[in-house]
N, C-alpha and C positions, 0 to 999 in steps of 0.2 A: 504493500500500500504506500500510495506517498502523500505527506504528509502538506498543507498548506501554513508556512509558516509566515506567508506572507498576509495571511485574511487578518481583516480588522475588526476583535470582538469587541461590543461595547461593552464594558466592566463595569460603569457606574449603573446605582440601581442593586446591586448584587451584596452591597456591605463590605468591598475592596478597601482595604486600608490604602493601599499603594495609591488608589482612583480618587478617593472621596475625600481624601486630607484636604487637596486641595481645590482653589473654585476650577469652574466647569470649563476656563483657557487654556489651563496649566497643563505642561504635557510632563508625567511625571515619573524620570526616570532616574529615583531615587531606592526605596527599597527592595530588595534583590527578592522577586518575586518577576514570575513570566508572563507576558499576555498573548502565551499560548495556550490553547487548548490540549487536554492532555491526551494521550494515548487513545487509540477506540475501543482497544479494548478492556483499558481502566472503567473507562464510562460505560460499557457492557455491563461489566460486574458489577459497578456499584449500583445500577440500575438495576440488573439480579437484585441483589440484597436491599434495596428499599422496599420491592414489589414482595420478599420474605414476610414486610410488616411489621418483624419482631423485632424491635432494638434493647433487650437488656443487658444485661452487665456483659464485659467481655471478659473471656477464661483470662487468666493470670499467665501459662503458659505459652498460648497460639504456637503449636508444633509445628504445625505447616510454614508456617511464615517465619521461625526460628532453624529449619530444617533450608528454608529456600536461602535463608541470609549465607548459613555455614558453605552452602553450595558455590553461594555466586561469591563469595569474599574466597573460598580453595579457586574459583575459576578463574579470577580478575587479577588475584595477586599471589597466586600460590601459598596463600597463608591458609593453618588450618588451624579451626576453629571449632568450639563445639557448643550446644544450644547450651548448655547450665553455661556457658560465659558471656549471656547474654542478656540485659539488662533492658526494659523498654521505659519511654519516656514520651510523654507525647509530646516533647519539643526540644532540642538542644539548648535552647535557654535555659529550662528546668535543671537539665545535666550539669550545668554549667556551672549551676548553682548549688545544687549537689556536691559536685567534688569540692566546691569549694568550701562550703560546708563541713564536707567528710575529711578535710585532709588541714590539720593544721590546727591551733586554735585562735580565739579572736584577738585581736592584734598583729601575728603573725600578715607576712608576706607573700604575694604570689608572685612570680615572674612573669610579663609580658614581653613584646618583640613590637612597639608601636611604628609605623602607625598601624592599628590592630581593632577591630573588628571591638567596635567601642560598647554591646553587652558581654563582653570580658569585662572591661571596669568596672560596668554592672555588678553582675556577679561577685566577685570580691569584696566590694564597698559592701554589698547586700547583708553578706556575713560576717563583714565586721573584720575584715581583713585590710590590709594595707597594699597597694599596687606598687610593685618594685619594675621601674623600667629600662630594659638595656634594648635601645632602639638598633633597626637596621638601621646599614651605614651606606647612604644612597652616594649611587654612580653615573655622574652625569658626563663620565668620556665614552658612551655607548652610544649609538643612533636612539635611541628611547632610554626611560631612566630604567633605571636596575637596582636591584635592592640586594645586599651582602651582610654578613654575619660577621659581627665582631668576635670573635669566640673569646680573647682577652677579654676582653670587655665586659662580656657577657659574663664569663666566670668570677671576675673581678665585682661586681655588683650584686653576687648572690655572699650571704651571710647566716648566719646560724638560727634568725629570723625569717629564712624564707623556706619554705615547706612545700609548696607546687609552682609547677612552671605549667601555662598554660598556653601552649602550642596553638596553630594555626597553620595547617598545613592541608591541601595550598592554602596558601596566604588571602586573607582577607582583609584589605582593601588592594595590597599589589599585585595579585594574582602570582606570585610567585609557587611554581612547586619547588619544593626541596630533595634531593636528591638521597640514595641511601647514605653516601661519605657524609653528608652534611648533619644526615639525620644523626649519624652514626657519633659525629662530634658533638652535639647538642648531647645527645642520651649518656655518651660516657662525661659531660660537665653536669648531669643531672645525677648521674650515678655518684660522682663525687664528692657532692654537697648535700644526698641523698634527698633529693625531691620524686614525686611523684610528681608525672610528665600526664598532664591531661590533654591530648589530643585530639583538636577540635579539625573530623575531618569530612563534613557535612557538603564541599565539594570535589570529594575522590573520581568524582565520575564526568565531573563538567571538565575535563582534561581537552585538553586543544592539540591541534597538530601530529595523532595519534603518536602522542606522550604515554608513558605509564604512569599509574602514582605508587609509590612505594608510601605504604600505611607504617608508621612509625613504629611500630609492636610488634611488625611481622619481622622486625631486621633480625632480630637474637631472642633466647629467650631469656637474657639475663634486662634485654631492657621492657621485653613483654613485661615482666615479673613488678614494673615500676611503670604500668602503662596503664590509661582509661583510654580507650579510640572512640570518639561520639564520630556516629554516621548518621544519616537519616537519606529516606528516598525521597526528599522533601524536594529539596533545592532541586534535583538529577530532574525527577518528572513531573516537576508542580503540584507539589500534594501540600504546600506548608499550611494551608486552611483546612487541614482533614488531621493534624498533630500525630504522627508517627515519626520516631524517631527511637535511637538504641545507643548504649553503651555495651563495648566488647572489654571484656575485664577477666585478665588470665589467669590475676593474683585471686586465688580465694580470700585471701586477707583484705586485699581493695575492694572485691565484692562485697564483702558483708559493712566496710565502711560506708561503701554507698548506699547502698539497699538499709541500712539505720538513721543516714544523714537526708532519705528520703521518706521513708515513712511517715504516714500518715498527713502528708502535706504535697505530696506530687503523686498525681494519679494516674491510672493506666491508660493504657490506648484507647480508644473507642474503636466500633464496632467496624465505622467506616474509613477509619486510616489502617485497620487492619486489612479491610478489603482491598483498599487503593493500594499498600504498600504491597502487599501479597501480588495481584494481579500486574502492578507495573515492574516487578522484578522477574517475574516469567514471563511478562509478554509485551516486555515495553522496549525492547532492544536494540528492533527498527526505525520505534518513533525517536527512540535517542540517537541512533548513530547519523540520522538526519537531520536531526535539532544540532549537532555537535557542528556539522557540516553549515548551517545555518547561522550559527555565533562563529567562526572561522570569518566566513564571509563578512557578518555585520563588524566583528572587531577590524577584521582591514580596511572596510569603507570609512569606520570611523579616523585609524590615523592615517590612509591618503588625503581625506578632507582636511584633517587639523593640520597636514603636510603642507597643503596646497591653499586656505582660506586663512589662518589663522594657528602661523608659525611662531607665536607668542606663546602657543600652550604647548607644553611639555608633555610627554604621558609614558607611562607602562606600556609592553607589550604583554599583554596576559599569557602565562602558560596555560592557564585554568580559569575556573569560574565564568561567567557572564557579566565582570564587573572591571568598567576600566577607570585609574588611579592620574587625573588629569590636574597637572601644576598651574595655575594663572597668574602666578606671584608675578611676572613680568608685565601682564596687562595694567594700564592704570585703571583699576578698579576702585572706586569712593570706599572707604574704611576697608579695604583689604580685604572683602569679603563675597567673595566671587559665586558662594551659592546665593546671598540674598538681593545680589547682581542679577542673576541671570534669572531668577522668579521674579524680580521689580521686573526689567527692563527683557526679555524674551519668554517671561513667560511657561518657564521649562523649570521644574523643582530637579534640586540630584542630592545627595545626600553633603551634607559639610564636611570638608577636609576635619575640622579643627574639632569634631566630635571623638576623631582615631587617634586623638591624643596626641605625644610628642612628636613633629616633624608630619604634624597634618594642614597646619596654617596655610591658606592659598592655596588650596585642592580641594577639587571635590570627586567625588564618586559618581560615575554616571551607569548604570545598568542599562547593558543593550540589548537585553534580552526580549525586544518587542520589533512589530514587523518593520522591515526595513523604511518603508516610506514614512513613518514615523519618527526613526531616526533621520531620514534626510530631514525631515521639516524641523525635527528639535534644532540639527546642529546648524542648519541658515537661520534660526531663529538668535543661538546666541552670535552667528557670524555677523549678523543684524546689529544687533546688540553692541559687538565690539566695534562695529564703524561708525558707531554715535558718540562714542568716548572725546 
């Protein structure tokens, strides 16, 4: 089947956070959510299971959908896994909050990697922890910017206060993946200072330029033994309004910290993120490897343009994700602040550099994961925009 990722749904009307934040001009390509349609044969099932009738409690177990994860995670990465290491959550925010919860106590430190995917701070702050930050160290003698690891650096900034480092892999907001050497260096500076490594890897799948991603847990088992991995099918096939999502956790020791630091206050799946997530993991393979092939496309449209209209902006080339990491610090933008520029004066919401923390000032995040002509219109809208300056 193939798949139309050019159609234009209308989304407002629906209860779309992404849509309805803002008024009815704004085109709004800020929170990392799709406005694609998902698989046909997701919406098969879940359509099955409405016409069922029945929605009560979901089992605590879901074999099948614990049996398809172990499958596709031995298929995709040659990691083996097994369902009791398996944890569910109906969102990685939840997760997030969880380990950070479960690992440390309050005052204590977690480590970040900003500019960083800004409910990790969340997180943290929520539990009463302290955010310890050793920023990537951006490289601007590259054609596009690039993002590197200070591993001194990094090492040097963890202390007898800090108790988990909370990874991001790939990289959310630079779209960086990290490789096994790199992973491999991070995990023996975690092994060192002994942190538990929560690994936030919720876009293992939105991989570009048929990349692999190497899951941080799967390197050894000495850094499994120090690992939580959150995944979800959320982000991969637009299920994040239906909450499934999972923690892989090899340490029975981390298991039972998480599963205590969750109780009675994070609840399970529902009935219909079970279905979605089940049905888009056996039979959504197609619609993905074609949506992949479709953000390939839009991310190049977008820096030939920023190449060729408006060589003031700077950006990433994404390995991963749907999410491009664009600099405007050079435009003269009024107060330095170039997302609340481009919602006055073009009209186009994206999310704010300076939300990702350190080394996010004069950027913003723009999500291309919507039909192409949509993004033309957004990017002449801020091209507009900057010829008024």
């Amino acid at each position: 089947m193939k798949y139309n990722f050019d159609e234009i749904i209308e989304r407002r009307g629906t209860g779309s956070g992404k849509w309805e934040t803002y008024d009815k001009d704004v085109i709004p390509l800020w929170v990392a959510d799709m406005d694609f349609a998902v698989a046909k044969e997701v919406q098969d099932d879940l359509l099955k299971r409405v016409e069922h009738g029945v929605f009560g409690y979901s089992a605590h177990t879901l074999p099948e959908l614990l049996d398809t994860i172990c499958i596709r995670t031995q298929k995709l990465y040659n990691w083996k896994i097994y369902p009791e290491q398996i944890i569910f959550f109906p969102g990685l925010g939840s997760a997030l909050n969880a380990c950070c919860r479960a690992f440390g106590n309050p005052g204590n430190e977690v480590l970040v990697q900003p500019p960083i995917y800004f409910p990790f701070m969340d997180a943290i702050r929520n539990q009463n922890k302290s955010v310890n930050h050793a920023p990537l160290i951006r490289d601007d003698t590259t054609e596009y910017i690039e993002y590197e690891i200070d591993y001194a650096k990094l090492d040097e900034s963890i202390d007898t206060n800090t108790k988990l480092f909370l990874l991001s892999n790939p990289h959310n907001p630079v779209g960086k993946m990290y490789n096994k050497d790199q992973l491999t260096k991070l995990a023996t500076i975690a092994e060192s200072n002994d942190l538990v490594i929560c690994s936030d890897e919720i876009h293992c799948e939105l991989i570009l330029d048929n990349k692999i991603h190497c899951p941080t847990a799967s390197i050894s088992d000495e850094i499994a033994a120090r690992c939580v991995t959150l995944m979800a099918p959320s982000k991969t096939f637009n299920l994040a309004g239906l909450s499934c999502g999972y923690a892989i956790i090899q340490n029975p020791d981390l298991m039972l910290q998480v599963r205590e630091a969750s109780a009675g206050i994070i609840p399970g799946v529902n009935v219909m993120g079970y279905t979605a997530a089940l049905s888009a993991f056996q039979h959504g393979n197609i619609w993905l490897q074609q949506l992949l092939e479709y953000l390939q496309e839009n991310r190049d449209y977008v820096l030939q343009y920023i190449d060729k209209h408006m060589p003031n902006i700077r950006s990433t080339r994404p390995e991963a994700t749907y999410l491009m990491w664009l600099d405007c610090s050079q435009i003269n933008i009024p107060d330095a602040n170039p997302q609340a520029f481009f919602l006055k004066n073009a009209r186009v919401a994206f999310s704010d550099g300076a939300m990702f923390g350190p080394g996010g000032d004069g950027f913003i995040r723009l999500n291309l994961a919507c039909p192409k002509s949509v993004l033309e219109t957004a990017l002449n809208r801020m091209h507009n925009a900057i010829n008024k300056l």
